[in-house]
Steps between C-alpha positions, in 0.01 A plus 500: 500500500703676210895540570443877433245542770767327758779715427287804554491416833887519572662864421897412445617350279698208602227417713276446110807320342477272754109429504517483111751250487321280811130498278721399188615224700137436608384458121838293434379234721136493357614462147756282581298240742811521752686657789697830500667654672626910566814610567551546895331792633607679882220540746365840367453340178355238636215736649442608177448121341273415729320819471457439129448170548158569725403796231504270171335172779790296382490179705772304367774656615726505800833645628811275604835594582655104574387519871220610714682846630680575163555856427536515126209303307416390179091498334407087437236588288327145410224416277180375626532147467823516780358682691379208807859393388692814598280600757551152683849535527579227303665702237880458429626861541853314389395522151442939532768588732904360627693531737868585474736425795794662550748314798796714584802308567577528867868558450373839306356626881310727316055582566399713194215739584178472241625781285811306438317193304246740330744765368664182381239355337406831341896481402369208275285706331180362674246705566345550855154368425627206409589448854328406816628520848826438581557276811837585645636288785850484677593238218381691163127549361234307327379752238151452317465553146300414227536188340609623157815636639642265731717310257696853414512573835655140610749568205578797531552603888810327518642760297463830759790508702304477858347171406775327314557260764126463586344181482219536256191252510112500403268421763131476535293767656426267802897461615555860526595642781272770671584667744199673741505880421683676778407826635658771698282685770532866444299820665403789390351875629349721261269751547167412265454170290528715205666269228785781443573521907493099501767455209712789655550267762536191365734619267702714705471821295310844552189569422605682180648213369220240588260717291746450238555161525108422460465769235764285297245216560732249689229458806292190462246474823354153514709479119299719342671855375419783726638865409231697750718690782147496707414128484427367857691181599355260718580188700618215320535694160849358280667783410785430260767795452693394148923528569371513916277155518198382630319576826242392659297743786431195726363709841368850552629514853323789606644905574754655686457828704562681235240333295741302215360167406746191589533297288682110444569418193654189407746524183586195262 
């Protein structure tokens, strides 16, 4: 299918920026005979990869963020040759992605938050798609990155003030450690499933504000952008709220006298 015909599918702009540069990837590995790989893309993005990715029939390609449940993944787009290879699993990831480990000395009694090891990575002057999830435990974080910066990063973390004392190492994908994602139980009453009503709630604003909020296109249901005020929610939809976080609407309990929907909601 021609590139031009893709991107008239997808109205903003960052949205074809980042198609273009995924099928230029797709006709680097065909003329080259090997793997690439994209930068790391966030779960909307995502959508829209494998969107594309079923549009142009594009078989040899598949999304990875390190391990199963990552957050943040990267494009493995493979020529046809690898493809029982990849597909098998027995594919070294090692040689695409890192993994950087951070240990805090104990002495320090210090557990920095997720922001604190990407605002200081983005301190280095690395960009955040160069970046995959950061694992954050009571000891420091194993941060996944591609492979092509994870010598500057070794060298160069040392040098922010927080991790100056940090024990810095390179480990393989399969000795990280992963944590299962937690989740905390929340309800919530709102008169209609209307998308606006929903985010009201969830974000603990007015309805003025939601509308707002979604007309500045930071609502991604099931991480794809929605802007429509109107838009019926349902059960089970993801419904990610950028600067409030992610949500998903696990039970339709039922109605209260009044007629409200309940609602639980469990919030990552």
């Amino acid at each position: 299918m021609e590139k031009d015909l893709v991107l008239s599918k997808y109205k903003r702009p960052e949205d074809k920026l980042l198609i273009s540069k995924f099928l230029d990837k797709i006709k680097t590995a065909e003329k080259t005979g090997k793997i690439t790989i994209s930068d790391f893309y966030n779960e909307a993005e995502q959508e829209i990869i494998s969107n594309v990715t079923r549009i142009i029939e594009c078989k040899n390609v598949l999304l990875f963020g390190g391990y199963e449940d990552a957050e943040r993944k990267v494009a493995v787009i493979f020529p046809e040759k690898m493809e029982e290879l990849v597909k098998e699993k027995n594919f070294k990831y090692d040689t695409l992605l890192s993994v950087v480990r951070l240990e805090i000395p104990f002495e320090q009694n210090t557990v920095y938050s997720h922001g604190v090891y990407l605002s200081g990575l983005i301190k280095l002057g690395i960009k955040r798609e160069k970046v995959g999830d950061i694992l954050v435990n009571n000891n420091g974080a194993d941060i996944i990155v591609k492979k092509e910066i994870e010598s500057f990063i070794y060298s160069n973390i040392s040098s922010l003030t927080r991790f100056s004392n940090a024990k810095i190492s390179l480990i393989k994908l399969s000795d990280m450690t992963v944590k299962p994602k937690e989740f905390k139980e929340i309800k919530i009453i709102t008169s209609s499933l209307r998308l606006d009503n929903i985010v009201s709630e969830l974000a603990k604003t007015s309805r003025n504000k939601a509308s707002e909020i979604l007309m500045n296109e930071r609502v991604f249901v099931n991480y794809e952008n929605e802007t429509k005020n109107t838009k019926q929610a349902k059960q089970g939809d993801i419904i990610t709220i950028r600067g409030k976080g992610k949500f998903i609407l696990s039970e339709i309990v039922g109605n209260t006298k009044k007629g409200n929907y309940v609602i639980n909601v469990l919030k990552y």
